[in-house]
Steps between C-alpha positions, in 0.01 A plus 500: 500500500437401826250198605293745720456783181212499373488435155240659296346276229387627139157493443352220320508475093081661371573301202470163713312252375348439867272713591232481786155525421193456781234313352277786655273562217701713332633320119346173669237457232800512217679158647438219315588167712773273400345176335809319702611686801188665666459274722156464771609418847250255748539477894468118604455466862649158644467441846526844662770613208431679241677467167452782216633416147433513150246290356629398230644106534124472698308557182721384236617178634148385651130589453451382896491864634345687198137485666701652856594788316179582314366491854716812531562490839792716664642181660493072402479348791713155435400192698663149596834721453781503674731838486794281471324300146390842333869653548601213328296576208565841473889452541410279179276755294697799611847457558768767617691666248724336245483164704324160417275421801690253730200266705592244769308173470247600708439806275482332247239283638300783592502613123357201443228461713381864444529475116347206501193596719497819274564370113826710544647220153875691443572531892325156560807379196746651678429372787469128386856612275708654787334215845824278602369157451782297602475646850147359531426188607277287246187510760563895543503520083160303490335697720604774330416346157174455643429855655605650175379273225895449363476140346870508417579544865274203593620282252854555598401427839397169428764404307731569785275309721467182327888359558380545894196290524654203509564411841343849653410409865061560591548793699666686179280398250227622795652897474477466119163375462407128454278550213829669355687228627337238323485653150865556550548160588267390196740653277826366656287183454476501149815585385649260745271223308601641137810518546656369769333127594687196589357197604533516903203294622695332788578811630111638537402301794796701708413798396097455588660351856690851524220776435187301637682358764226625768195408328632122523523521853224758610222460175342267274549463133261513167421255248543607134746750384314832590255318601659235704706775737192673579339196601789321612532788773101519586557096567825503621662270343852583455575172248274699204616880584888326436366310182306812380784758546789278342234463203433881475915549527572251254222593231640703170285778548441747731216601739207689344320787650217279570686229698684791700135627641491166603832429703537841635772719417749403791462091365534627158799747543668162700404273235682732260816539712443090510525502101806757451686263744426200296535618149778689565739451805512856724875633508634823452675413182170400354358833577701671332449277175160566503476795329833447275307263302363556208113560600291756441376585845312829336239259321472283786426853750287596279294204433432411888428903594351605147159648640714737763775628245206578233302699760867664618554582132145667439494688815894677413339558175375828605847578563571492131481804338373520111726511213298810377671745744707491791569772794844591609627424793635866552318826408 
């Protein structure tokens, strides 16, 4: 038979199991829905896109848009959205056939920040599962950990922080924060006093020379530890700010809160750089000691930012589904 014959097909089997039925009224009223796979559809409009799909993962894995849709309205206007962040999602919630959804990082980050903003908890998991931490830097991660209430993330952020605030130049510690600074240093501190002293008192007085170098020869000096910089500078009288720092270097414990109101961050975060170079000599192999001993830098994170990772904890725990019941991830 030729390519160009025409070939004449049989007609299709009436014993089928296919058939096609118009919902047109006619045997309508004797359906009965599928408690599984009848499926409502909703038309989101993002930006000047709109996106129909079923509604299922929007009412079973949040409450968020339950009052939207008893609004009834023929299209949910979506704001603060990008077209780019919802794709994301919905390549998440409904993947193509057969495949496991593949995100970038930035994907993934958008499935964060819209699950979070919408209670979304098993996307807002996978996202936190399947984000590449190791390609983030640790001040990327906390602000991340920060956005998104993830504790873990901000606690792993600090611990990879700690081995570089010894010896972190002004300007750095600047970009990260100086109140951040300084609690980091606090820490460094007091394992560096716990674990690591040696007597070193002759070498102090080089150290002050090194990191207040310009208030000796521009600024005057204080008269009582704390006390005795602040004044030392209002008189100007370099002889007590030396005295008073190599004091506040050489003392076994650390600064409080308190005195820090009182020096200023910048003095303090210098007076702690001041201290890790005299308890504990700056050199790379010493860095990467620091967190090969045996200290538990967890306790000592927690301790210093305890009121943040408690309010972190209880604002994720919305995020944590009941034991009673859980929805799937897929319908």
């Amino acid at each position: 038979m030729s390519l160009n014959e025409s070939t004449e097909l049989p007609p299709p089997d009436s014993s089928s199991s296919v058939s096609s039925n118009r919902m047109d009224g006619s045997g309508a009223s004797d359906l009965i829905k599928d408690d599984k796979y009848h499926l409502d559809t909703v038309v989101f409009r993002v930006e000047d896109r709109s996106f129909m799909i079923p509604k299922y993962h929007f009412e079973k894995s949040t409450d968020y848009f339950t009052p939207l849709f008893q609004k009834g309205d023929t299209v949910i206007s979506l704001q603060d959205v990008s077209i780019d962040e919802f794709t994301a999602l919905l390549k998440l919630l409904y993947p193509t056939y057969s495949q496991t959804p593949t995100l970038s990082q930035n994907e993934w980050l958008s499935v964060l920040k819209l699950a979070t903003r919408w209670t979304m908890i098993e996307p807002r998991q996978f996202a936190i599962d399947h984000l590449d931490l190791e390609s983030m830097l640790p001040t990327e991660r906390l602000i991340l950990a920060k956005a998104y209430n993830v504790a873990d993330w901000m606690q792993l952020s600090y611990i990879q922080l700690l081995p570089k605030m010894a010896g972190m130049p002004i300007k750095e510690a600047s970009k990260l924060g100086l109140e951040l600074a300084v609690r980091l240093c606090r820490i460094v501190d007091g394992i560096l006093l716990n674990y690591f002293r040696e007597p070193r008192f002759e070498s102090s007085g080089i150290v002050v020379e090194e990191l207040f170098k310009e208030e000796f020869e521009d600024e005057p000096a204080k008269l009582d530890a704390i006390d005795r910089v602040v004044m030392a500078r209002e008189c100007g009288v370099a002889e007590w700010l030396w005295a008073a720092l190599r004091e506040l270097i050489e003392r076994p414990t650390g600064i409080t809160p308190d005195e820090v109101e009182k020096l200023g961050l910048e003095t303090t975060f210098n007076l702690y750089q001041a201290r890790m170079r005299y308890l504990y000599p700056i050199r790379q192999k010493a860095q990467e000691n620091f967190l090969n001993r045996d200290i538990n830098i967890m306790d000592a994170i927690y301790i210093e930012f305890e009121d943040e990772l408690e309010e972190m904890e209880r604002q994720a725990g919305k995020f944590h589904r009941p034991s009673s019941g859980s929805a799937t991830p897929t319908p």
